[in-house]
C-alpha positions in Angstrom: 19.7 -5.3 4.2 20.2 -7.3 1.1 19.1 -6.1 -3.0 15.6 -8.1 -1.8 14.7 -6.0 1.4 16.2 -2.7 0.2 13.1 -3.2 -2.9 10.9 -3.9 -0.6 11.1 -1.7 1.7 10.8 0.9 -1.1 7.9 -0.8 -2.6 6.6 -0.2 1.2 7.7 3.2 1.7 6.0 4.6 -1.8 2.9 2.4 -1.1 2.8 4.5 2.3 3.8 7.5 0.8 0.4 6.7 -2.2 -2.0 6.2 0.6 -0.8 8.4 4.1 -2.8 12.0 3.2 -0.7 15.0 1.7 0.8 15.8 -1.6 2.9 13.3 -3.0 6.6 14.5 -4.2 8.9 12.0 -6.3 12.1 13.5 -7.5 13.9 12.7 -10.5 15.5 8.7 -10.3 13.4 7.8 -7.6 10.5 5.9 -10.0 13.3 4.0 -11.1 15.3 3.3 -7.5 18.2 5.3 -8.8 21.0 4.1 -6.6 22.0 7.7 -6.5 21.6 11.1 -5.8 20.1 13.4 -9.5 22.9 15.4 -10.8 22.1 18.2 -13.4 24.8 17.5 -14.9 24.1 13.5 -16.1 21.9 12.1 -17.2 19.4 9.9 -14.9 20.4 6.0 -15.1 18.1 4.8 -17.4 20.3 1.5 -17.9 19.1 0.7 -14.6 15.5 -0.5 -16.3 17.2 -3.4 -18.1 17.0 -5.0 -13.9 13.6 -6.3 -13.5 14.1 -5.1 -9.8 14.4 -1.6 -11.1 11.7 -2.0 -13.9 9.3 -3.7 -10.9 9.8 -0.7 -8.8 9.0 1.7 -12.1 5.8 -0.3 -12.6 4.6 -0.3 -9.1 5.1 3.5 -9.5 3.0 4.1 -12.7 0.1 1.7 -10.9 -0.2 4.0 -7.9 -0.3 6.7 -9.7 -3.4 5.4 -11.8 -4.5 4.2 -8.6 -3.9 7.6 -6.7 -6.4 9.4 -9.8 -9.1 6.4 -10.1 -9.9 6.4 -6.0 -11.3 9.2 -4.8 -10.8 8.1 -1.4 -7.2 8.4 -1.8 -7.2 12.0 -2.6 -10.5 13.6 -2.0 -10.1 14.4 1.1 -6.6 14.9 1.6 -6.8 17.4 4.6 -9.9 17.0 5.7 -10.9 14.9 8.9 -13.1 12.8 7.3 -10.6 11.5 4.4 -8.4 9.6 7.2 -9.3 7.3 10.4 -6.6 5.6 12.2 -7.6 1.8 12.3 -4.5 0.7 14.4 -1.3 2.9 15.2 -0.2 1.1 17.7 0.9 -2.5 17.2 4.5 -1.8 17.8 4.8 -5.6 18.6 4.4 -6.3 14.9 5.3 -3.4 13.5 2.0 -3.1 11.4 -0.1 0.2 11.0 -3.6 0.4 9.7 -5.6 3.3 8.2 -9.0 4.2 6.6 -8.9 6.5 3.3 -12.4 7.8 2.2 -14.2 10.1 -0.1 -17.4 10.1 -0.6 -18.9 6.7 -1.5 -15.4 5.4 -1.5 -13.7 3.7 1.3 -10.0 1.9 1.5 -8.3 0.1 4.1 -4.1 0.5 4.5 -2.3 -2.3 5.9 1.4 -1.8 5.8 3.5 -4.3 7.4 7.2 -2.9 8.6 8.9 -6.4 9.3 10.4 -9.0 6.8 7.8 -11.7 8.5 4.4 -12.3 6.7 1.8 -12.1 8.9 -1.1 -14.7 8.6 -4.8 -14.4 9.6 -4.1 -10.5 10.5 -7.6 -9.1 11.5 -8.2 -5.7 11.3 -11.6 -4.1 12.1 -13.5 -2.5 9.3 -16.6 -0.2 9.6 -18.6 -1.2 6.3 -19.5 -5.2 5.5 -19.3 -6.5 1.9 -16.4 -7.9 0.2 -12.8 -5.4 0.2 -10.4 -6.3 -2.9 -6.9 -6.1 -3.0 -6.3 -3.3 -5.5 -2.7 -3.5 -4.4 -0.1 -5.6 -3.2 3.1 -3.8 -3.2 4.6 -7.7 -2.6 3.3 -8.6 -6.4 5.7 -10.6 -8.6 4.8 -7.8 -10.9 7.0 -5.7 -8.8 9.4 -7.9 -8.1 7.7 -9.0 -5.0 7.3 -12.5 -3.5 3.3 -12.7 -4.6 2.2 -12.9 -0.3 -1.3 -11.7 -0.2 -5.2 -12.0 -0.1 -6.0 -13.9 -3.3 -7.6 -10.5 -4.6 -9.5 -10.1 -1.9 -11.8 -10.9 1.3 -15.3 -10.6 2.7 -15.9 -8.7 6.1 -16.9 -10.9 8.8 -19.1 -9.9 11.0 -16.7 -9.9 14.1 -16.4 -7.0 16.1 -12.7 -5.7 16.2 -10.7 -3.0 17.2 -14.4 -0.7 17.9 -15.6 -1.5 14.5 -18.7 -3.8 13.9 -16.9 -5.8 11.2 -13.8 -7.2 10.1 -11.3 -8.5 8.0 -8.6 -11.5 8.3 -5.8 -11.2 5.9 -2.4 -12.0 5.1 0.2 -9.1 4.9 3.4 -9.3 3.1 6.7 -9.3 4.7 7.9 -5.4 4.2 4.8 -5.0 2.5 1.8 -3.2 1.9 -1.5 -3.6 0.9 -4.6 -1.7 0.2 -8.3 -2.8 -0.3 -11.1 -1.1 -1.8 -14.7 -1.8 -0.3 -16.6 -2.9 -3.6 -19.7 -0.9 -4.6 -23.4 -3.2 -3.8 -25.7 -2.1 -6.1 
C-alpha cells in the first residue's frame, strides 16, 4: 500500500504483537520502521527520526512498552489460561479480532481492526460493567495516526453480547488497534 497504510499496519502489527501473549522480540531498526534489513556492518538509520512517520512509530514503541510494564494484565499471565480469553476470532467478514488480557485485578479488552475502513458502533461483549478507557489508540495523531477512536473511553452497557452479560460500542480505527483497560471502582 501507500507510506500511510504501510505505518499503519505496523502501528497494528506491534500493537498486536504488545497485547497477543508471549515474549515480545524487536530487533534492531524495527522501533524506528527501518526500511531495511540491520547490517553489522552500518550503522542503523537514525536520519530516519527527522520523519514524523518514523519518529510516530518510535513513540508508539516506547508507550507500549510502558504500557506492557504498568498492566499486569498484559504480562502476568502470559502462558497461563487465565491471562487470555478469546472475545471474537471469527469475524472474518470485517476482519476484526477481539481478546481479553487479565491478571489479577486487571482486565483489558483488544480490538484490532485488519481493514483500512473504520468501523462505527462496533460492539463487543465484555464480562465486567464499569467504564473501560482507551489506554491506546495505535490510530493517534501522536503516532502519526488519523486520531479515529473512543474519546478516551466508554461505559459498558448492560447488553448481552457475544455470551458476555455486558458490553461495549466503539469505534475502531481503520488498520488499527485499540486497547481498553477496565477502571478500578473503589
Amino acid at each position: 500500500g501507500d507510506d500511510w497504510q504501510r505505518f499503519a499496519n505496523l502501528r497494528l502489527l506491534y500493537a498486536y504483537l504488545f497485547s497477543y501473549p508471549g515474549k515480545k522480540h524487536l530487533f534492531m531498526g524495527s522501533e524506528i520502521a527501518s526500511h531495511r534489513e540491520w547490517n553489522h556492518d552500518r550503522s542503523l538509520d537514525w536520519e530516519l527520526l527527522d520523519e514524523p512517520n518514523h519518529r510516530g512509530v518510535m513513540r508508539l514503541v516506547q508507550d507500549l512498552n510502558r504500557l506492557y510494564q504498568s498492566s499486569p494484565a498484559l504480562h502476568r499471565h502470559d502462558f497461563e489460561p487465565q491471562g487470555f480469553e478469546w472475545i471474537d476470532c471469527h469475524d472474518a467478514e470485517q476482519s476484526v479480532i477481539s481478546y481479553l488480557r487479565s491478571g489479577s485485578d486487571d482486565l483489558c479488552a483488544v480490538v484490532l481492526n485488519f481493514t483500512p475502513v473504520p468501523r462505527f458502533n462496533y460492539r463487543i461483549g465484555v464480562p465486567q460493567a464499569g467504564r473501560y478507557s482507551e489506554v491506546f489508540n495505535s490510530d493517534s495523531r501522536y503516532y502519526g495516526g488519523s486520531d479515529v477512536g473512543n474519546l478516551g473511553g466508554v461505559n459498558a452497557d448492560k447488553l448481552s453480547w457475544m455470551g458476555r452479560p455486558y458490553s461495549l460500542r466503539l469505534t475502531l480505527p481503520p488498520l488499527g488497534g485499540i486497547i481498553l483497560r477496565r477502571e478500578q471502582t473503589s
